[in-house]
Chimera marker file (.cmm) of the C-alpha trace (Angstrom):
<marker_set name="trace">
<marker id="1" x="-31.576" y="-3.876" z="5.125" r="1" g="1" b="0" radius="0.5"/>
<marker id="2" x="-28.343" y="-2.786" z="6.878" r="1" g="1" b="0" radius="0.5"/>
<marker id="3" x="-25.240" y="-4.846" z="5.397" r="1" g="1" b="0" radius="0.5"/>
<marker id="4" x="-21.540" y="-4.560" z="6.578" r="1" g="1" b="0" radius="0.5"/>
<marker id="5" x="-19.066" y="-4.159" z="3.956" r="1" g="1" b="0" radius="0.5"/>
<marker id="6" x="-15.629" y="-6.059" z="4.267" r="1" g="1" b="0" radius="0.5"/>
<marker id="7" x="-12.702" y="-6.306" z="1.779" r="1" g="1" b="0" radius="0.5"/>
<marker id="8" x="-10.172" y="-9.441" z="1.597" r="1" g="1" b="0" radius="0.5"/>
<marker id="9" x="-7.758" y="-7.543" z="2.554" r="1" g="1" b="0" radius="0.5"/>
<marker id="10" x="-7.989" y="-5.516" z="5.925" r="1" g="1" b="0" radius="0.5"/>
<marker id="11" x="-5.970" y="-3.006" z="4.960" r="1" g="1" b="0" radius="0.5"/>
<marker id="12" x="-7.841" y="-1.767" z="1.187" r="1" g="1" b="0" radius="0.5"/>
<marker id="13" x="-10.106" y="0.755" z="1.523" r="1" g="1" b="0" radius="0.5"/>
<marker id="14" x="-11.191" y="2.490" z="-1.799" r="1" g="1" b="0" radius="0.5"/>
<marker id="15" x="-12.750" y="5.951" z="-0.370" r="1" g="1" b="0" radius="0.5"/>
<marker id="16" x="-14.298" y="6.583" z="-3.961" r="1" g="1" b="0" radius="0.5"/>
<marker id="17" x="-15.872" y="3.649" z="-4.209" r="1" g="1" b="0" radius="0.5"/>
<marker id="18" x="-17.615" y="3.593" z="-0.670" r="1" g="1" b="0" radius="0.5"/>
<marker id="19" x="-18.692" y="7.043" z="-1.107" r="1" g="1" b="0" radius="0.5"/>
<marker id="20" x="-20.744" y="5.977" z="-4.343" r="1" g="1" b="0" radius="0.5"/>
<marker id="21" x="-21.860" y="2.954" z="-2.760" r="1" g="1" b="0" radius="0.5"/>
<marker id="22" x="-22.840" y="5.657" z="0.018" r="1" g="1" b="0" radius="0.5"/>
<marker id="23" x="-20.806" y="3.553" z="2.752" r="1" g="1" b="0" radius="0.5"/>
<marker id="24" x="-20.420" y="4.981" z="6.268" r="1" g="1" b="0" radius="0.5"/>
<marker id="25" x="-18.401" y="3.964" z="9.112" r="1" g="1" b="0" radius="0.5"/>
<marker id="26" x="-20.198" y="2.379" z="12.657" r="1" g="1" b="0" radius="0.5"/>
<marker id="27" x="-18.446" y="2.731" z="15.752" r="1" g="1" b="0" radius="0.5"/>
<marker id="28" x="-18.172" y="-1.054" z="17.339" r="1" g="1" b="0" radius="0.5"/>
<marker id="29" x="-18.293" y="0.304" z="20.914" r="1" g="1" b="0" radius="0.5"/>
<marker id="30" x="-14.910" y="-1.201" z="21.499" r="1" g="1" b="0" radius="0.5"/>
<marker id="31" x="-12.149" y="1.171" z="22.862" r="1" g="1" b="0" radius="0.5"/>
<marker id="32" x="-10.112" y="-2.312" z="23.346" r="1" g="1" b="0" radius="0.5"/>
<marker id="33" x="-9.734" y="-4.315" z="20.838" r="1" g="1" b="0" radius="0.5"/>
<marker id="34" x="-10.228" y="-3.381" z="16.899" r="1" g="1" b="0" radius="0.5"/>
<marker id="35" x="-12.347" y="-3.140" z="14.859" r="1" g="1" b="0" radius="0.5"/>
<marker id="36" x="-13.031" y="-0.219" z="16.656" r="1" g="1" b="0" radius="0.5"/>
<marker id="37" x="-15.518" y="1.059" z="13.263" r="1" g="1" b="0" radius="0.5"/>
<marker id="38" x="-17.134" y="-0.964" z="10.748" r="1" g="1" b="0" radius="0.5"/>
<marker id="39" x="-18.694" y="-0.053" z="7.424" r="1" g="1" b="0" radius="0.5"/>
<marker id="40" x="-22.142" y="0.312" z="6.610" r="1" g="1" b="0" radius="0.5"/>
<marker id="41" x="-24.351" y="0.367" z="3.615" r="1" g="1" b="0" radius="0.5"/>
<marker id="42" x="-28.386" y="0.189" z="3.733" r="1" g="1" b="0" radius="0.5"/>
<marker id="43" x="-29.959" y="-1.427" z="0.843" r="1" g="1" b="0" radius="0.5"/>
<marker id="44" x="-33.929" y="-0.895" z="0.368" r="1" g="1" b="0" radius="0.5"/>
<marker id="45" x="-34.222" y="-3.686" z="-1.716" r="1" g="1" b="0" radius="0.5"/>
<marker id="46" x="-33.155" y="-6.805" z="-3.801" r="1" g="1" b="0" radius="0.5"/>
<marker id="47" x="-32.963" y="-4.395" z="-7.336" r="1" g="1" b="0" radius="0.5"/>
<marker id="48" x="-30.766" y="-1.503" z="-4.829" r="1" g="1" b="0" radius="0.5"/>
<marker id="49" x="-28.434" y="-4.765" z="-4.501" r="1" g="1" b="0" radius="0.5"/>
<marker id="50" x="-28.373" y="-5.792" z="-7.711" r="1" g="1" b="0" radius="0.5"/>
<marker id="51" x="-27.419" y="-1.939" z="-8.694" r="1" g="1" b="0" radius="0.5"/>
<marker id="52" x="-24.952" y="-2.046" z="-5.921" r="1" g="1" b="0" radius="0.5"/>
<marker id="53" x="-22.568" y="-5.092" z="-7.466" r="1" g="1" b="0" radius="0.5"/>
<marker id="54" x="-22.764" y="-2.983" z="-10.655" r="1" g="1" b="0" radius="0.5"/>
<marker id="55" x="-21.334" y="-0.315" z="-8.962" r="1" g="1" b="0" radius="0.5"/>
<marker id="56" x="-18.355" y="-1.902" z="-7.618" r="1" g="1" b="0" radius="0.5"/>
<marker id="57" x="-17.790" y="-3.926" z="-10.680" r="1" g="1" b="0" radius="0.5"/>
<marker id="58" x="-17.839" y="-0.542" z="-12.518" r="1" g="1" b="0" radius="0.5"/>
<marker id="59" x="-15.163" y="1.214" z="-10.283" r="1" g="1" b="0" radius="0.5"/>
<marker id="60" x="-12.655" y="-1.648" z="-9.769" r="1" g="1" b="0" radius="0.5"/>
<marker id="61" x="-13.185" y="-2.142" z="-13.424" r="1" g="1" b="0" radius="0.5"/>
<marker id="62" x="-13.105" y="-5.903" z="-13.373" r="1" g="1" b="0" radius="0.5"/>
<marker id="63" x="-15.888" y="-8.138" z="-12.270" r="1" g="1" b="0" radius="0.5"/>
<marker id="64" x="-15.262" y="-8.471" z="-8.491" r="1" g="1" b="0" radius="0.5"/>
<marker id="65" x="-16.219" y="-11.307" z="-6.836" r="1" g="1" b="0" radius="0.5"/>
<marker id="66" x="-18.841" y="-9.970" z="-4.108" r="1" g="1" b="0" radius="0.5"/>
<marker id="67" x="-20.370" y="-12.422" z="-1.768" r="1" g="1" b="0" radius="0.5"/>
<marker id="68" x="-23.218" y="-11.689" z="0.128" r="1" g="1" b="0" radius="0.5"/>
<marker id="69" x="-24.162" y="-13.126" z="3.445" r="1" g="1" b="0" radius="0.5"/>
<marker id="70" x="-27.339" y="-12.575" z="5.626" r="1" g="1" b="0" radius="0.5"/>
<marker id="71" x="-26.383" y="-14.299" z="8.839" r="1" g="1" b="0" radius="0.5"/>
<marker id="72" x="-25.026" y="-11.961" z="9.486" r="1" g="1" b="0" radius="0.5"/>
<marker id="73" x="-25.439" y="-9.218" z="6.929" r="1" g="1" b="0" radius="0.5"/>
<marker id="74" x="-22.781" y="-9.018" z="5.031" r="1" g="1" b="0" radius="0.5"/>
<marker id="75" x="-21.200" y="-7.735" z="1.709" r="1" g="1" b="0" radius="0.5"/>
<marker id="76" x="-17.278" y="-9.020" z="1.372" r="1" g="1" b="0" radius="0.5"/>
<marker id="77" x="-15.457" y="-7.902" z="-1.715" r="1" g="1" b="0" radius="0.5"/>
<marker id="78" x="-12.209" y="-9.579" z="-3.024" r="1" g="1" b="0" radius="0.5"/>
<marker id="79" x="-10.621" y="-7.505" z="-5.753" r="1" g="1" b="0" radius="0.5"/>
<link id1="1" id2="2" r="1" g="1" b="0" radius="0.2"/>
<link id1="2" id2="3" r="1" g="1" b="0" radius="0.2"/>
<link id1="3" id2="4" r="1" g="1" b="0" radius="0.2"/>
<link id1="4" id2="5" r="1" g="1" b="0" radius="0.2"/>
<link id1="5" id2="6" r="1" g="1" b="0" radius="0.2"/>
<link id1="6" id2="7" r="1" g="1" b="0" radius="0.2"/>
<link id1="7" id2="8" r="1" g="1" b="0" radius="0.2"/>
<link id1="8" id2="9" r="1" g="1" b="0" radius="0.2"/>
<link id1="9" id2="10" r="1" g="1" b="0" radius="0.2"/>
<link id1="10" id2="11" r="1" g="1" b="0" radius="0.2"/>
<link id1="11" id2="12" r="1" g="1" b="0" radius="0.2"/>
<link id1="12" id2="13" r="1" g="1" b="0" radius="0.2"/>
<link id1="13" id2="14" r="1" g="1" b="0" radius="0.2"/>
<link id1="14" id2="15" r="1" g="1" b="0" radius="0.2"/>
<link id1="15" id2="16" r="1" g="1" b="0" radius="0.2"/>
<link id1="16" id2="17" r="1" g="1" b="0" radius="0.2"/>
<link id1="17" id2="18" r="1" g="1" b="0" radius="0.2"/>
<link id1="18" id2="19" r="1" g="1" b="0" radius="0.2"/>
<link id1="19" id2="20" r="1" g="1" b="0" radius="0.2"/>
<link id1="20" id2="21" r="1" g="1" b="0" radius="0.2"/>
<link id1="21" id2="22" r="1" g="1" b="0" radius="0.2"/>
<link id1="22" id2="23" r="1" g="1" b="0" radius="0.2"/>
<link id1="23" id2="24" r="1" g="1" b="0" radius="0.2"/>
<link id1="24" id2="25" r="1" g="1" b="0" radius="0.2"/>
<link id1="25" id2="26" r="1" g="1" b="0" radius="0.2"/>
<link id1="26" id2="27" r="1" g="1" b="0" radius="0.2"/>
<link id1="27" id2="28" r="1" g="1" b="0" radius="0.2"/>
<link id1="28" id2="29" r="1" g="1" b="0" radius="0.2"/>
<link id1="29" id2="30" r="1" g="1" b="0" radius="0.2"/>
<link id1="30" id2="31" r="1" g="1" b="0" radius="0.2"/>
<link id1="31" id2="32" r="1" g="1" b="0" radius="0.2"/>
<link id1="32" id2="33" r="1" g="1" b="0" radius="0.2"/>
<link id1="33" id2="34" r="1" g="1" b="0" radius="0.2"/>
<link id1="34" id2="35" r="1" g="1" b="0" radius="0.2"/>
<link id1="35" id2="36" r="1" g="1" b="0" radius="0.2"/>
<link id1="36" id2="37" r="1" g="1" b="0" radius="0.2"/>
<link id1="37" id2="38" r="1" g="1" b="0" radius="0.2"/>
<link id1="38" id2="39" r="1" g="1" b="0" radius="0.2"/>
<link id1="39" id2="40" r="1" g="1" b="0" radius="0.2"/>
<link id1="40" id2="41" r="1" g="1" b="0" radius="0.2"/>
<link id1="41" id2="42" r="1" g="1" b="0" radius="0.2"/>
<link id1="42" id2="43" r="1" g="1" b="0" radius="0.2"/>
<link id1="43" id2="44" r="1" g="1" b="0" radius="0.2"/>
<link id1="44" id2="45" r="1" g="1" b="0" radius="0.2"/>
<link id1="45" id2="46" r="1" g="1" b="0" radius="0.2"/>
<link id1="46" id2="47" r="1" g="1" b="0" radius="0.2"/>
<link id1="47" id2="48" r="1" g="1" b="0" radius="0.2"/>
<link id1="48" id2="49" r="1" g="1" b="0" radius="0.2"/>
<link id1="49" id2="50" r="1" g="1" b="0" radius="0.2"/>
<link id1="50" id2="51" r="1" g="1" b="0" radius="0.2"/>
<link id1="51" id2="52" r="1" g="1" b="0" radius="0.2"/>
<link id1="52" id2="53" r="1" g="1" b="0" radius="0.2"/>
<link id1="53" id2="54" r="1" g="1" b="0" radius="0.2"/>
<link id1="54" id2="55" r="1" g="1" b="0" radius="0.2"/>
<link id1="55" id2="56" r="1" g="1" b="0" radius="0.2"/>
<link id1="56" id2="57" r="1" g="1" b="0" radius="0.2"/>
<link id1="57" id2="58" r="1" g="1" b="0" radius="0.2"/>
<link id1="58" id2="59" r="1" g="1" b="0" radius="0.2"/>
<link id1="59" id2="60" r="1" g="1" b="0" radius="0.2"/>
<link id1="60" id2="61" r="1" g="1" b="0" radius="0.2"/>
<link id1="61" id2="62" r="1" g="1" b="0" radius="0.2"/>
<link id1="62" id2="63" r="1" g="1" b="0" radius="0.2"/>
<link id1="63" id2="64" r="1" g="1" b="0" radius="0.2"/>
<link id1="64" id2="65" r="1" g="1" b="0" radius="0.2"/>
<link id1="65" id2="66" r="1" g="1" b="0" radius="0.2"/>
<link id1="66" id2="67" r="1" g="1" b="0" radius="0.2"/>
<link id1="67" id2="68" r="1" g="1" b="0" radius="0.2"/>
<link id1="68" id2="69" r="1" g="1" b="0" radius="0.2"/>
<link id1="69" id2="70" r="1" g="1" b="0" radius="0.2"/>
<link id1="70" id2="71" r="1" g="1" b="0" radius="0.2"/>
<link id1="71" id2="72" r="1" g="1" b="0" radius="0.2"/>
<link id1="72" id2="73" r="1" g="1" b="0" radius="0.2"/>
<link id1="73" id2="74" r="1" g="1" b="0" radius="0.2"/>
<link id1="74" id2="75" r="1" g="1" b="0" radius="0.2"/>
<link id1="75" id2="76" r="1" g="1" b="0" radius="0.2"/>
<link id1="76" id2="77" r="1" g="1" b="0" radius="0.2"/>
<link id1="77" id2="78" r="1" g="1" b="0" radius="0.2"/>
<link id1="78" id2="79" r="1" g="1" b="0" radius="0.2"/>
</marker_set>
């Protein structure tokens, strides 16, 4: 499963934690208007997910509140 990852606020981007989560960015296509990349994360399955939250609960040392949406995939994290 392919999930986009978005943060509450546009501008927070936490390069150690997306390269543990093994993040990478997807070009939109758009030369226009932004975003012109989005993040990325493939999860094989339910217990990869579940690992997943751990890991970003771990590294902004707090528990995060991570919502997870599948219409359309989607991981947002507020911190």
């Amino acid at each position: 499963m392919k999930f986009q990852i978005c943060f509450n606020e546009p501008t927070y981007y936490n390069d150690k934690l997306l390269i543990k989560l093994g993040a990478y960015y997807i070009p939109t296509g758009s030369d226009k208007y932004p975003p012109f990349e989005v993040l990325e994360i493939e999860v094989e399955d339910f217990d990869k997910l579940k690992d997943m939250l751990d890991i970003i609960d771990g590294e902004l040392m707090t528990y995060s509140s991570a919502e997870i949406s599948f219409d359309p995939p989607t991981i947002f994290i507020s911190k």
